[in-house]
C-alpha positions, 0 to 999 in steps of 0.5 A, spaced: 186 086 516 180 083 520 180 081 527 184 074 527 190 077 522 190 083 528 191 079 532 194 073 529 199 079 528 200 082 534 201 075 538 207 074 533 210 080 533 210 082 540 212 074 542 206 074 547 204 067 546 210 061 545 209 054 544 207 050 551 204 056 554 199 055 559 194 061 558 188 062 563 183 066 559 179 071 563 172 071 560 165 075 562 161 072 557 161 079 554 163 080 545 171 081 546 172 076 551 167 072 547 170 073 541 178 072 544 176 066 547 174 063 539 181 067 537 185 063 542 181 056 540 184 058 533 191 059 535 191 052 539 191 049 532 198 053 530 202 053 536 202 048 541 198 052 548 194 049 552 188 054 555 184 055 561 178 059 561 176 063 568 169 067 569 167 070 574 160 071 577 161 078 580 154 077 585 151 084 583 147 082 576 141 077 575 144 075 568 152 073 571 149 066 572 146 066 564 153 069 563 156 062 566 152 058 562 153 061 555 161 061 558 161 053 560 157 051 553 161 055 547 168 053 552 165 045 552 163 046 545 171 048 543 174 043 548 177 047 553 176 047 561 173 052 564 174 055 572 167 059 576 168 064 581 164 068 586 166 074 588 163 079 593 165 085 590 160 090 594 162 088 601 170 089 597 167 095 596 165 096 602 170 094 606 177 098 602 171 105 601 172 103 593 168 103 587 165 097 585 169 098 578 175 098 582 173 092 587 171 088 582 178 089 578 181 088 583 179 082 586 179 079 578 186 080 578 187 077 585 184 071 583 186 070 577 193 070 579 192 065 584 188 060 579 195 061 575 199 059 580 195 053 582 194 051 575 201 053 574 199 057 568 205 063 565 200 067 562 193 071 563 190 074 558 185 079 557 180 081 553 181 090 552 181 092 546 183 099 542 176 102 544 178 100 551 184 103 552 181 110 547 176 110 554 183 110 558 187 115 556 180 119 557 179 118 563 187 120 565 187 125 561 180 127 565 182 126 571 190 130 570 194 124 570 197 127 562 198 119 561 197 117 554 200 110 554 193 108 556 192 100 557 200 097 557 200 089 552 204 086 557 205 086 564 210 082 569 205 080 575 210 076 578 217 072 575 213 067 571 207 069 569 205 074 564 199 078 564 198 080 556 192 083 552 192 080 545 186 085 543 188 091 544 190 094 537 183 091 535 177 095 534 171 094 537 168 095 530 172 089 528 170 085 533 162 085 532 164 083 525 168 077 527 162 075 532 156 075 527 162 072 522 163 066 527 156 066 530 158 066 536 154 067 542 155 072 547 151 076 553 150 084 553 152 087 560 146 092 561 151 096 566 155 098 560 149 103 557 148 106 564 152 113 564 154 112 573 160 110 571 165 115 568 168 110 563 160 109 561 159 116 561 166 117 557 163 110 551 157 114 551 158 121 550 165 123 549 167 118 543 161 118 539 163 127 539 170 125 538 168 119 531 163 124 530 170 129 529 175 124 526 172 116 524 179 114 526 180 116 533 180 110 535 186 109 532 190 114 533 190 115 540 192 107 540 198 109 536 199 115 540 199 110 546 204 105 543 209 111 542 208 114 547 209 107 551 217 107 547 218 113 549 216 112 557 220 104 556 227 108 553 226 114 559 225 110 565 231 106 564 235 114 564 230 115 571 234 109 574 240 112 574 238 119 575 234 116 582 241 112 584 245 120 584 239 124 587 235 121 591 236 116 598 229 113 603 231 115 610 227 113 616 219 116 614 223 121 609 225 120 602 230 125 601 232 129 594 239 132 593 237 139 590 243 141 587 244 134 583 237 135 581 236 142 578 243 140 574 237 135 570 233 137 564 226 139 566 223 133 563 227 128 567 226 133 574 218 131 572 219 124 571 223 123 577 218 126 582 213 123 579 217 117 580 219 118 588 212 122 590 209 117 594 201 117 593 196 121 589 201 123 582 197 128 578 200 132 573 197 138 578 201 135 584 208 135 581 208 141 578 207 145 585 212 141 587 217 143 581 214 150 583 217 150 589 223 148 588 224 153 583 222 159 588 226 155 594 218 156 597 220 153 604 213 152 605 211 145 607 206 142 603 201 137 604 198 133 598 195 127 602 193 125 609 200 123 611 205 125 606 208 132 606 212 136 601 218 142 604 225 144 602 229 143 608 235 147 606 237 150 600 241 142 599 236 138 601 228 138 600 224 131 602 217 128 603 215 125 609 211 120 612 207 122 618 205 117 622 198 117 625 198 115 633 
C-alpha cells in the first residue's frame, strides 16, 4: 500500500478523525508534516472536517521564516487557514536547564493546545512516522526506560481534545515517494544531518547498521510497538486495582503495604513501582528497589535529589519526599 491508503486506513480503523472535527495541523515545513497537511486536504473531500494549520518559527535557524513561506503559500494553494507563532525556545531552554529539542517540544504542545482551544478545536494532529518512533524505542531503550511502545497514535490532552498521529504506521520511504508523486513543496531541516542530537546520531548511524541487518526494521519494531502498547493498555487497567490494595500517599510519604505487595507476580510488583516511583523511572531504578524488598535491605536509598527510597518495617516501606528549606 501507498502513503495515503496507510493512511486512509489508519484513520478509519483507529476512529481517529470524525465528521465536524476541528483539527489544528502542526506543520514545520518539513516533508512528513508536508506531506500530512496534502494528506488531510484529501480526507476533507471524504469526511466533513474542518482544518487549521499551525507553524512555528522556533527563532534559532535563518530558514524558519522561508519555512513559513512555502507553509503559507501550499496551505493558500489548498485553502486552509494558517496560524504562525514565535517561540523563544533558547531562553525556555535557558530558563527550565533543558535541552533545546526538549524545550522547542514543549513549547509546541503548549501552544498548540492553547490555539485548540482558542479556535475551539477537538483534535492536534502531528506528523511522527514509523521511523520516528524506530528512533524512539532506541533512544529508551538506550537510556534504560525498557520502553518499547514508542510514540502513543493517540493521546488524551485534556477532556475535548485529542492528540492524534495519523502517520505513524507510515515509512518514511513511503513518504518521499508520496512528495515527489505529488510535487509538493518542502523545506530540508539542516539540523536534521548534524549528529549533536542523540535522535540525530541514532537516524544517522544506528538505523542505517540496522536496515543494513534487516531492510524491515522499521517495521518490525512498529509492530513491536502496537503489541506492546495492547498489552500495556490490558496491564494497567490490572495495576489500578493492584494501587487501591496496596499503596496509600500520607503527607511527604507514599506508602507500600509489603505483605499485599509481595503476594503479586513480579511483573505487576515492577509495574506498580514503575507506576508509584515519583521522578526518574529507569528500569535500573526499579530494580535496586525490587532488590531491596526482596533482601528486606533497610538501607535508605536516594534516586534523586529530593525523593528517597527505605523499608520502615517488615510492613511497611515508602518513598519520601524531602523538602528543601
Amino acid at each position: 500500500m501507498g502513503t495515503w491508503d496507510i493512511f486512509y486506513k489508519n484513520i478509519l480503523c483507529n476512529s481517529l478523525v470524525t465528521h465536524s472535527d476541528k483539527i489544528v495541523l502542526s506543520i514545520s515545513g518539513g516533508m512528513d508534516s508536508m506531506c500530512m497537511l496534502h494528506l488531510f486536504w484529501r480526507l476533507k473531500k471524504k469526511i466533513d472536517v474542518n482544518l487549521l494549520v499551525v507553524n512555528f518559527n522556533h527563532n534559532i535557524r535563518e530558514d524558519s521564516k522561508l519555512e513559513m513561506k512555502i507553509v503559507k503559500s501550499f496551505a493558500d494553494k489548498l485553502k486552509i487557514s494558517c496560524i504562525f507563532k514565535e517561540i523563544e525556545v533558547e531562553k525556555y531552554s535557558q530558563k527550565k536547564s533543558i535541552s533545546i529539542e526538549t524545550s522547542g517540544r514543549v513549547l509546541r504542545y503548549s501552544f498548540l493546545k492553547k490555539i485548540a482551544k482558542q479556535n475551539n478545536s477537538n483534535v492536534i494532529a502531528t506528523a511522527h512516522n514509523s521511523n520516528d518512533n524506530a528512533e524512539t524505542v532506541f533512544m529508551w531503550l538506550l537510556r534504560g526506560s525498557g520502553n518499547f511502545i514508542g510514540i502513543p497514535m493517540v493521546r488524551q490532552l485534556r477532556k475535548n481534545l485529542t492528540l492524534i498521529r495519523p502517520l505513524l504506521p507510515v515509512n518514511r520511504n513511503l513518504i518521499e515517494e508520496y512528495i515527489e508523486k505529488q510535487k509538493i513543496p518542502f523545506c530540508v531541516d539542516k539540523s536534521n544531518f548534524k549528529d549533536i542530537y542523540t535522535r540525530n546520531k541514532i537516524r544517522l548511524s544506528l538505523i542505517p547498521i540496522c536496515k543494513d541487518i534487516n531492510p524491515m526494521v522499521i517495521e518490525h519494531i512498529f509492530t513491536l510497538s502496537c503489541i506492546r502498547a495492547r498489552e500495556d493498555e490490558y496491564l494497567e487497567t490490572i495495576i489500578d486495582e493492584h494501587l487501591k490494595q496496596c499503596v496509600k500517599t500520607l503527607g511527604n510519604k507514599i506508602l507500600l503495604d509489603l505483605p499485599m505487595f509481595l503476594r503479586y507476580n513480579k511483573a505487576v510488583m515492577f509495574r506498580i513501582l514503575k507506576r508509584i516511583l515519583p521522578k526518574k523511572k529507569y528500569n535500573y531504578h526499579i530494580d535496586l528497589i525490587m532488590r531491596k524488598i526482596m533482601l528486606t535491605d533497610m538501607s535508605i536509598y536516594r534516586f534523586s535529589s529530593d525523593w528517597i527510597f527505605k523499608i520502615e518495617s517488615s510492613n511497611m516501606a515508602c518513598f519520601v519526599h524531602e523538602k528543601k528549606t
